[in-house]
C-alpha positions as CSV (number, residue, x, y, z in Angstrom):
1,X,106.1,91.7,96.5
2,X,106.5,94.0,99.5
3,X,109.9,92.7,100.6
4,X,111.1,93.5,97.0
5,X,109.8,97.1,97.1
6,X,110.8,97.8,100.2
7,X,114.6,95.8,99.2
8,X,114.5,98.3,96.4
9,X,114.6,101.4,99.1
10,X,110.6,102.2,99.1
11,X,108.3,101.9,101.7
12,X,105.3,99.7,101.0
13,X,102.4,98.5,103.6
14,X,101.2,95.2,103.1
15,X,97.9,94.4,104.6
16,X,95.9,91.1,104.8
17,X,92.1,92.3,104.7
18,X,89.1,91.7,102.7
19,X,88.2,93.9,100.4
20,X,84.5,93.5,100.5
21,X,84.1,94.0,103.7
22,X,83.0,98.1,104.4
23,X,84.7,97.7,107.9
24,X,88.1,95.8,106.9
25,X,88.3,98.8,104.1
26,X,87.9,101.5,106.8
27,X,91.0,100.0,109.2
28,X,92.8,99.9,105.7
29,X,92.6,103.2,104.9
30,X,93.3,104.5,108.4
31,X,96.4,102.1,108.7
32,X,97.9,104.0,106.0
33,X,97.0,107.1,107.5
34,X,98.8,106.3,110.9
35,X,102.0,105.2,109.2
36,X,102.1,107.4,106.6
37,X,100.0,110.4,107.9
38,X,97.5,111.1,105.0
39,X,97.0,109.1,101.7
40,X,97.0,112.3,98.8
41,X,96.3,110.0,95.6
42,X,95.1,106.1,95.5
43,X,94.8,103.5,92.6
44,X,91.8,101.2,93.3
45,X,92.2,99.1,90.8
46,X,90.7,96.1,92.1
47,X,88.3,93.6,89.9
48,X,87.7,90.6,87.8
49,X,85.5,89.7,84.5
50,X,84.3,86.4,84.1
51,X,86.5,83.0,84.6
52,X,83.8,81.2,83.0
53,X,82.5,80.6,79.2
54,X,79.4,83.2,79.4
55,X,76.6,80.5,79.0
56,X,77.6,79.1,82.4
57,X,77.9,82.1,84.1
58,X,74.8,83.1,86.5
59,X,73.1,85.8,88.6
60,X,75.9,84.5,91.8
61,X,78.4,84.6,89.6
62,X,77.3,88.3,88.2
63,X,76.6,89.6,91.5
64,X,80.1,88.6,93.0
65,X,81.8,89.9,90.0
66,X,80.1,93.5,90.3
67,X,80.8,93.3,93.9
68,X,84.2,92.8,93.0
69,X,84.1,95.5,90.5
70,X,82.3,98.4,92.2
71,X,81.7,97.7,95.9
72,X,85.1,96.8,97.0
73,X,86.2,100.4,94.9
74,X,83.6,102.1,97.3
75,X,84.4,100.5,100.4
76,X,88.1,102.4,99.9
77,X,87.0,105.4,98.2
78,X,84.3,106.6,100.8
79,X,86.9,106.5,104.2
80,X,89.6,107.8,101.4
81,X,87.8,110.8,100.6
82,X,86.9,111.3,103.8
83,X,90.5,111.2,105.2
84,X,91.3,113.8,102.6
85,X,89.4,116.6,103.3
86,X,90.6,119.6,105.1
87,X,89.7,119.2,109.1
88,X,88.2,122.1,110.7
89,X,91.8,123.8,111.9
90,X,93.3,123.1,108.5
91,X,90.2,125.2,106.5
């Protein structure tokens, strides 16, 4: 998908990472930041429901579908937001 954006004349930054992981989020975020020099607006729209019938779904299964759901969003929005604020010579 990247080569076709960037074929079609935009810039795009593919990166392989985990999204789970708080510290692989973090170099994310601050990847875009060094190529691009600030990230103003962000889509996290990461997740997934149940792949299952619901009477064989369990408590693994829930817990890795809210992680997927909420704590990957947090991982990015936390560095995100704090990439976006003013710094102190900018206030």
């Amino acid at each position: 998908m990247a080569q076709e954006i960037r074929a079609a004349g935009s810039a795009c930054l593919d990166i392989a990472a985990d999204a789970l992981d708080p510290g692989a989020a973090s170099a994310v975020v601050a990847a875009c930041v060094a190529e691009y020099g600030s990230v103003d607006i962000a889509l996290l729209n990461a997740g997934q429901g149940p792949d299952m019938s619901m009477d064989q779904v369990t408590v693994a299964d829930i817990t890795r579908i809210t992680a997927l759901n909420y704590d990957v969003v947090v991982h990015h929005l936390a560095p995100l937001i704090a990439q976006m604020r003013p710094s102190a010579t900018e206030a």
